[in-house]
ROBA-370102 format. One line per 3 residues: number of its first residue (from 1); their letters; for each residue x, y, z of C-alpha. Coordinates in pm, 1 decimal, m for minus. Each point is the difference from the previous one (the first is absolute). Layout:
BEGIN
NUM	A	X/Y/Z | ...;
END
This chain:
BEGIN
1	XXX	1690.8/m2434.9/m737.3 | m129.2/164.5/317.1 | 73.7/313.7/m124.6;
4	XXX	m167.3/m18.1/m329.5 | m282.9/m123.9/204.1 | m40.1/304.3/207.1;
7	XXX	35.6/248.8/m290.0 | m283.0/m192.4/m218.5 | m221.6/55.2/359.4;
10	XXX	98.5/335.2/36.3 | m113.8/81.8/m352.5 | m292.0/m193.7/31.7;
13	XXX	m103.3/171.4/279.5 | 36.6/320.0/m146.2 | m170.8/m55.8/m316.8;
16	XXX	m310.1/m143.9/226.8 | 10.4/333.4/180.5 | 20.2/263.5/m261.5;
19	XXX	m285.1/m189.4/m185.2 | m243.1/139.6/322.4 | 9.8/344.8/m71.9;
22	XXX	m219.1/127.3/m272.3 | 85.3/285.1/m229.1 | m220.3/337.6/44.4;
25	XXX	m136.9/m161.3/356.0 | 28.0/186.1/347.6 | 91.0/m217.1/293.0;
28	XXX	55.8/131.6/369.7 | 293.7/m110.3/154.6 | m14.1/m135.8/334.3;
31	XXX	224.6/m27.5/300.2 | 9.3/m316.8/256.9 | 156.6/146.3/279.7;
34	XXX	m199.3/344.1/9.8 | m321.4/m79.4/m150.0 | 27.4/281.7/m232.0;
37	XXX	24.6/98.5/m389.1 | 255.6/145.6/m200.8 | m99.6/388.0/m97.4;
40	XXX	93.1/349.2/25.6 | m291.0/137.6/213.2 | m78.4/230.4/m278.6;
43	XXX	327.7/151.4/m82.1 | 23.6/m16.2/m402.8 | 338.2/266.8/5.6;
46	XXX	347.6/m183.6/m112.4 | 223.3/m169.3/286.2 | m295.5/38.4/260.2;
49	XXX	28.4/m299.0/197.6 | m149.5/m346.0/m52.2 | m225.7/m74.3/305.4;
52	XXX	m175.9/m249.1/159.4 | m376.9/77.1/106.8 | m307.5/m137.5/54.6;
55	XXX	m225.8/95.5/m271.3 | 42.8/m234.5/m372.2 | m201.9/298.6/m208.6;
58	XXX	212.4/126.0/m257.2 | 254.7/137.8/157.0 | 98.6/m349.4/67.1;
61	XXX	m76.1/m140.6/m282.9 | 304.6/m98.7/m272.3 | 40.8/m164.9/m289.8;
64	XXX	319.4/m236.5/m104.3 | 120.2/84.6/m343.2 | 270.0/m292.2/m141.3;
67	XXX	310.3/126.0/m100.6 | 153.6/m350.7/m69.0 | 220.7/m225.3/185.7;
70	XXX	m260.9/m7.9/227.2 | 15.0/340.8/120.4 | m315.4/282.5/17.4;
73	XXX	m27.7/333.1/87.8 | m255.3/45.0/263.7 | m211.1/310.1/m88.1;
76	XXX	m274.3/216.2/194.9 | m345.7/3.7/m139.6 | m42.6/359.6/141.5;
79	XXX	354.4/166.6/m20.0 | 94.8/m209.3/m344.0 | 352.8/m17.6/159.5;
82	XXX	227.2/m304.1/97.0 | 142.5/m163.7/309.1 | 370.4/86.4/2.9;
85	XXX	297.1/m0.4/229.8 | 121.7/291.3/m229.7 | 362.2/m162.6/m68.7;
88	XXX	73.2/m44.6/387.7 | 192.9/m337.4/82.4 | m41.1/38.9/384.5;
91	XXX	m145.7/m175.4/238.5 | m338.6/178.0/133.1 | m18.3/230.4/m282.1;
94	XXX	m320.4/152.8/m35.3 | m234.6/m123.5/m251.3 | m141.2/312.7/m215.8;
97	XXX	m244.3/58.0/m343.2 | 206.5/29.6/m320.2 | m88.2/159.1/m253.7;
100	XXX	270.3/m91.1/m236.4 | 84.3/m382.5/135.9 | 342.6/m158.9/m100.6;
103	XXX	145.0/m305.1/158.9 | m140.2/110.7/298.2 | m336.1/m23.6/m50.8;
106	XXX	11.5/m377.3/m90.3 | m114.1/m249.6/181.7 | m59.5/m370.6/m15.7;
109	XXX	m200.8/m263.2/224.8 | 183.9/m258.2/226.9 | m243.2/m255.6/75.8;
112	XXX	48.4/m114.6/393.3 | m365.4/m219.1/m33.9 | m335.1/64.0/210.5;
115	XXX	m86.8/235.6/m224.5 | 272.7/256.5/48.6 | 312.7/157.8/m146.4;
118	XXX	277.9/221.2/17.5 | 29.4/283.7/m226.1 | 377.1/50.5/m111.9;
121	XXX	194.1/243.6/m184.6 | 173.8/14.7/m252.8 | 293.0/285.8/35.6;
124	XXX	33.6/m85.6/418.3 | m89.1/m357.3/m14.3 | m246.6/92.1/340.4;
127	XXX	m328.7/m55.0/120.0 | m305.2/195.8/m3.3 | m53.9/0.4/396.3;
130	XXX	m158.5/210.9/283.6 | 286.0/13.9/246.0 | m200.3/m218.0/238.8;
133	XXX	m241.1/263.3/79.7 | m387.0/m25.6/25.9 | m80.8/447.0/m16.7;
136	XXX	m191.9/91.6/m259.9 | 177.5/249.4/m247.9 | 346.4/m145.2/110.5;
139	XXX	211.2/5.0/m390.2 | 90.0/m335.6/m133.9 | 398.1/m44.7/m15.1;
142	XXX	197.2/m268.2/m183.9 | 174.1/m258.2/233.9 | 306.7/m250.0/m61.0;
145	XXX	m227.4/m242.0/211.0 | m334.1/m21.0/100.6 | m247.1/m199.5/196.8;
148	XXX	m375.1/21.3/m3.0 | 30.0/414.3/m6.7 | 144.7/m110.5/m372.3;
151	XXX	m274.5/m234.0/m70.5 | m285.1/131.5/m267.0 | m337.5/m188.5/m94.0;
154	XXX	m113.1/161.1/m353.9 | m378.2/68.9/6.4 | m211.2/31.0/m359.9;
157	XXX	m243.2/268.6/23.9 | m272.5/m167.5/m160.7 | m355.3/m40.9/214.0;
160	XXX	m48.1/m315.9/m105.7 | 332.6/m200.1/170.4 | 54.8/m53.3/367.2;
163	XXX	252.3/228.6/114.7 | 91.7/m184.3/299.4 | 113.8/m257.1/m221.0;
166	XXX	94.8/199.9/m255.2 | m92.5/m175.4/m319.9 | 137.8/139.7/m368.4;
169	XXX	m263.1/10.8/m275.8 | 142.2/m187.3/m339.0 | m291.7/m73.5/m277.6;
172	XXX	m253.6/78.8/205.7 | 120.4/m261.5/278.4 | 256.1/28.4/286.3;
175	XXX	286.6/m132.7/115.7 | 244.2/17.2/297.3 | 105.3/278.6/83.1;
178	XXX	331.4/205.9/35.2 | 243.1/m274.8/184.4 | m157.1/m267.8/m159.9;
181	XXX	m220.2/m140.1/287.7 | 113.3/m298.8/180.2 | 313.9/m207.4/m62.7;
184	XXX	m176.0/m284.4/m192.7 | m118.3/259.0/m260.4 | 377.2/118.0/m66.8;
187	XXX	212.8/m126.0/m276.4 | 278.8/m228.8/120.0 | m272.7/m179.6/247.2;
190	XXX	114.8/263.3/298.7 | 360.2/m23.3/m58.2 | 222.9/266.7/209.4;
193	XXX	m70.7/342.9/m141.1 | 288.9/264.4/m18.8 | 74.1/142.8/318.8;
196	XXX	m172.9/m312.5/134.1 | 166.0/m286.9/269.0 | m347.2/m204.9/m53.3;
199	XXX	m253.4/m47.9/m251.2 | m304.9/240.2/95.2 | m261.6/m182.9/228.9;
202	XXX	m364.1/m16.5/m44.4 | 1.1/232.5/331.0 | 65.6/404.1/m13.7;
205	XXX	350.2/87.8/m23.9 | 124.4/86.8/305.9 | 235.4/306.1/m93.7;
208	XXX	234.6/m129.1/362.6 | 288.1/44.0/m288.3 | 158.1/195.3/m171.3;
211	XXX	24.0/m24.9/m391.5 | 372.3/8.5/m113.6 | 197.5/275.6/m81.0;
214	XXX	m30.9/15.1/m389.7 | 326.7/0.2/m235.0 | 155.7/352.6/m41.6;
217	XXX	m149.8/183.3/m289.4 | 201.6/m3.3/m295.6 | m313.6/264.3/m203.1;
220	XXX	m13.7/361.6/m74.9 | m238.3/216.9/m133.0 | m205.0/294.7/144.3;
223	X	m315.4/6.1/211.5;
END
C-alpha cells in the first residue's frame, strides 16, 4: 500500500512539473549555489562546453522541448544545439552542445520544493551540477550526487513576471514556478519527495546533503 502510494506521488509530481514549461518559450536557468545561469558564453560550435556565467542574454537562454516520459531536450536560443553528456556514463563528465542529441541529451525535472530542481539524465542517470564551484565560465558536469551546486531555479523570460520569484505565464496568468513553490502547493500535501528524508519546508533548502546516488542506468542511445 505504501508503495503504491509513493509511485501515484511520484507521478503526480512529475506531471505537475512538466505542465510549467511552455512549448516555444525561453527560460534561463539558474544556479543556487553560484548565483549564475546556464550558457555557453557565446560558443555556438558542437561539444564546446556548457558554462555557467553571469549574463541571461541569449546565450543563456534555452528552451525545453518534451520528448515524452517526461523528458526534454534543452536547446540554445543562439547555437540551436542541445545540452548533452555525449553518451558518457561517468561521474564529472563534461556537459557539451549537441547537435545530434540521443539519450544523452534528455533530461527530466526532479522537484526538491522552494522553487528548485534537479535536472537528470537519462543515459547516466546524473545531475546537471557545477562541481561546487562559484568561477564564471567553469563547464557544467553531471554528478551521481549533488547538493545546492545541483540545484536549478527555471526563470521565464517574459518582462512582465518577477524573476526573483520566477513565475510561469499559462493563459495569460501565472503560476508557481519550476519546483512548485512551497510544500503546501505540492501534490501529496508535502509528502517526502524522491531523494528526500523529509517533506520540503516552507524555508530554502538547505543543500547540507547530498541527493542519493541514482539506480545504475540500464539506457543506450547516442548523444
Amino acid at each position: 500500500m505504501k508503495k503504491s502510494i509513493f509511485f501515484l506521488l511520484l507521478f503526480l509530481v512529475s506531471a505537475y512539473t512538466q505542465a510549467q514549461v511552455q512549448p516555444g518559450a525561453f527560460y534561463n536557468i539558474f544556479n543556487k549555489k553560484s548565483q549564475m545561469f546556464v550558457g555557453t558564453k557565446g560558443a555556438v560550435a558542437t561539444e564546446s562546453p556548457v558554462v555557467q556565467q553571469f549574463g541571461k542574454g541569449d546565450y543563456a537562454q534555452w528552451e525545453f522541448i518534451s520528448k515524452g516520459d517526461g523528458y526534454y531536450q534543452i536547446k540554445n536560443k543562439v547555437s540551436g544545439k542541445y545540452i548533452a553528456n555525449f553518451s558518457s556514463k561517468e561521474n564529472l563528465a563534461v556537459l557539451k552542445q549537441s547537435a545530434n542529441p540521443g539519450d544523452g541529451a534528455l533530461w527530466k525535472f526532479v522537484d526538491i520544493g522552494s522553487g528548485y530542481c534537479l535536472l537528470q539524465n537519462k543515459l547516466s542517470n546524473m545531475y546537471m551540477a557545477n562541481d561546487g564551484k562559484r568561477n564564471e565560465s567553469v563547464p557544467l558536469v553531471q554528478k551521481v550526487s549533488v547538493g545546492e551546486g545541483g540545484h536549478w531555479k527555471i526563470k521565464p523570460i517574459q518582462a512582465n513576471l518577477d524573476e526573483t520569484i520566477g513565475g510561469l505565464p499559462t493563459d495569460g496568468g501565472s503560476v508557481p514556478p519550476i519546483g512548485g513553490g512551497d510544500a503546501g502547493s505540492m501534490p501529496g500535501g508535502g509528502a517526502p519527495l524522491p531523494g528526500q528524508d523529509s517533506p520540503p519546508a516552507d524555508t530554502p533548502h538547505s543543500g547540507g546533503g547530498e541527493t542519493p546516488a541514482p539506480p545504475s542506468s540500464t539506457g543506450g542511445g547516442q548523444p
